[in-house]
C-alpha positions in Angstrom: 0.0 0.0 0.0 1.3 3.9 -0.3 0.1 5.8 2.0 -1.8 9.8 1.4 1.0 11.1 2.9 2.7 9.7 -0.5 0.3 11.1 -2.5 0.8 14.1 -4.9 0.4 17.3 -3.7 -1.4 18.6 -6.5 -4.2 16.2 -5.3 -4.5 18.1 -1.8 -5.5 21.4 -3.0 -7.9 20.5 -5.8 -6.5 22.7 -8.6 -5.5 19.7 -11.0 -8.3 17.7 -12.0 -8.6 13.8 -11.6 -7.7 12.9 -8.0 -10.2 11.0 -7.0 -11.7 9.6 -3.6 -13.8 6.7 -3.0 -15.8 4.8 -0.6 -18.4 1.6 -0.2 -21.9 2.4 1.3 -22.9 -0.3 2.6 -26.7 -1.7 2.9 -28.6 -3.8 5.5 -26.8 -6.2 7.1 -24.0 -6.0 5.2 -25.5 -8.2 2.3 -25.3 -5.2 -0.3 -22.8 -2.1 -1.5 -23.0 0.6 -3.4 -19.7 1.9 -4.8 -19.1 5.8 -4.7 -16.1 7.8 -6.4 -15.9 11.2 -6.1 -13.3 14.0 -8.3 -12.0 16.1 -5.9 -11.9 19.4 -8.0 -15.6 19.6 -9.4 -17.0 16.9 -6.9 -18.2 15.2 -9.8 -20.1 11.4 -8.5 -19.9 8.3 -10.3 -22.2 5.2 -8.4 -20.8 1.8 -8.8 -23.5 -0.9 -9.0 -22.2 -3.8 -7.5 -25.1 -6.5 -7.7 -22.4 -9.6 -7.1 -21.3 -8.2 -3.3 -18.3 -5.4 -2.4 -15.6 -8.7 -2.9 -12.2 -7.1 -4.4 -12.6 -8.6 -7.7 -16.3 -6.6 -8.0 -15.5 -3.8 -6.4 -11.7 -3.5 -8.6 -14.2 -4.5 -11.9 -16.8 -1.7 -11.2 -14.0 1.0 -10.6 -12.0 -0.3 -13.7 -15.3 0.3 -15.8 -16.4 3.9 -14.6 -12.7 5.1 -14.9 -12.3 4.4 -18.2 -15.4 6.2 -19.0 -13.5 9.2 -18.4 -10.4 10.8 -20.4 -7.3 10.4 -19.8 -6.4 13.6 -18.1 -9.3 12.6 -15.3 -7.4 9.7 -14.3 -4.6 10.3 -11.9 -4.8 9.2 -8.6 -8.0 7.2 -5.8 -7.6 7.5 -2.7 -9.5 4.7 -0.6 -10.0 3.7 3.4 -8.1 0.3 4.1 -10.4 -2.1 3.5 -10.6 -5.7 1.8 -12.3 -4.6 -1.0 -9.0 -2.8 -2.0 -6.8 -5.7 -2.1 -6.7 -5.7 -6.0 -5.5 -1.9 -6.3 -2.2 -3.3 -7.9 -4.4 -4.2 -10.7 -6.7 -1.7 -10.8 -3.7 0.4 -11.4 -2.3 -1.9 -14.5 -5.8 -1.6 -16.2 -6.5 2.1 -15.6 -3.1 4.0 -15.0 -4.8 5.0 -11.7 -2.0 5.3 -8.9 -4.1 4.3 -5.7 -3.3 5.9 -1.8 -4.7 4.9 1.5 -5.5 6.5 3.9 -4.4 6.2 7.5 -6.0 3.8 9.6 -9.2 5.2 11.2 -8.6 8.2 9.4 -11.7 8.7 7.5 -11.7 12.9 7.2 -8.4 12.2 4.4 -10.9 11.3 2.4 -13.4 14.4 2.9 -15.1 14.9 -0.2 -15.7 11.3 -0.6 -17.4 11.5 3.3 -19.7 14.7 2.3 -20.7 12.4 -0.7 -21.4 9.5 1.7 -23.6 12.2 3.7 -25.1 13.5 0.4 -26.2 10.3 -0.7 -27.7 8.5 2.3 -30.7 10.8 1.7 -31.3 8.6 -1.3 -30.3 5.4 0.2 -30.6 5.8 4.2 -28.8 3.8 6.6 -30.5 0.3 7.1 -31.9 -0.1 3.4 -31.1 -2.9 1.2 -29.2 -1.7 -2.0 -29.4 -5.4 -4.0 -32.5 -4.1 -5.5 -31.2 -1.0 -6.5 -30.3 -1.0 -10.4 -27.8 0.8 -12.9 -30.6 3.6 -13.7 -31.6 3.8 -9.9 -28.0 4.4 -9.4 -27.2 6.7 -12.4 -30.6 8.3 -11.2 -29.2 9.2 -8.1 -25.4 10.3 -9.1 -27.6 12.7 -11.4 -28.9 13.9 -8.6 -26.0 14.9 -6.6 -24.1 15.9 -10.1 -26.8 18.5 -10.9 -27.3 20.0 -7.4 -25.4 23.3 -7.4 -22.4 23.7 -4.5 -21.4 26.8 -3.1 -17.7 25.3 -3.4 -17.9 25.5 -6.9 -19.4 28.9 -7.3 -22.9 27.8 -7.5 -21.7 25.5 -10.2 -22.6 21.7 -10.9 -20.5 19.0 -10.7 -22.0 18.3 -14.0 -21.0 21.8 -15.2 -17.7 21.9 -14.1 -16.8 18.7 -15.6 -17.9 19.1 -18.6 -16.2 22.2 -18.7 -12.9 20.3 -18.1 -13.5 17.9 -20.9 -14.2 20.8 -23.0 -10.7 22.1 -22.7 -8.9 18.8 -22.0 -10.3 16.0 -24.7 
């Protein structure tokens, strides 16, 4: 593992796109997960449906295929807690060019914009609910949601917006 303290700094204050965060919700009784990942600099959300569990292969699958979805320029770095569902970040890394960095042990706050998000989207999947028998479009439903709400960090811009604007000028 290499630690945040390893990561870039460009990554810490949010001026260079592409530094992401992520983070597992996780539903009722532990039997369900929803993937989040979040870019630091325009707080833009992709949802990762994971209908086969939060195992490292699904988990390391579902990021693989959202990060590729994006340019090149909007993939440099994930930082992630230290859980299990991490323990394929050496590949995830081959397949996307994605450097990944932990975080320190129960140090959830080095991940902050991918904790607001968590915040932000338990109001469309509260604490307690099962998530199996939420879909792609439920999911992409909801990351709609939080990408078109205006934030006062971004001028009253959306996450939509501002990346968009980004892949305007960077391809």
């Amino acid at each position: 593992m290499v630690m945040i303290s390893e990561r870039p700094a460009e990554a810490a204050d949010r001026a260079v796109p592409g530094h992401w965060e992520g983070d597992l919700i996780v539903g009722k009784n532990g039997a369900s997960a929803i993937g989040t990942l979040v870019e630091r600099s325009t707080r833009y959300v992709l949802l990762l449906h994971l209908p086969h569990g939060r195992h490292a292969e699904a988990v390391r699958d579902a990021m693989t295929a959202a990060i590729q979805t994006l340019p090149v320029s909007l993939r440099r770095t994930l930082t992630w807690d230290q859980g299990r569902e991490m323990v394929q970040h050496r590949q995830f890394t081959i397949d996307t060019g994605v450097e990944v960095y932990f975080c320190d042990p129960h140090s959830p706050w080095q991940r902050g914009s991918a904790e607001n998000t968590n915040g932000l989207r338990r109001q469309d999947f509260p604490k307690g609910t099962a998530l199996s028998g939420r879909d792609t479009a439920a999911l992409q439903g909801a990351a709609d949601g939080l990408n078109g709400r205006p934030r006062e960090t971004l001028n009253w811009k959306k996450p939509c917006e501002k990346l968009a604007e980004l892949i305007a000028t960077t391809g």
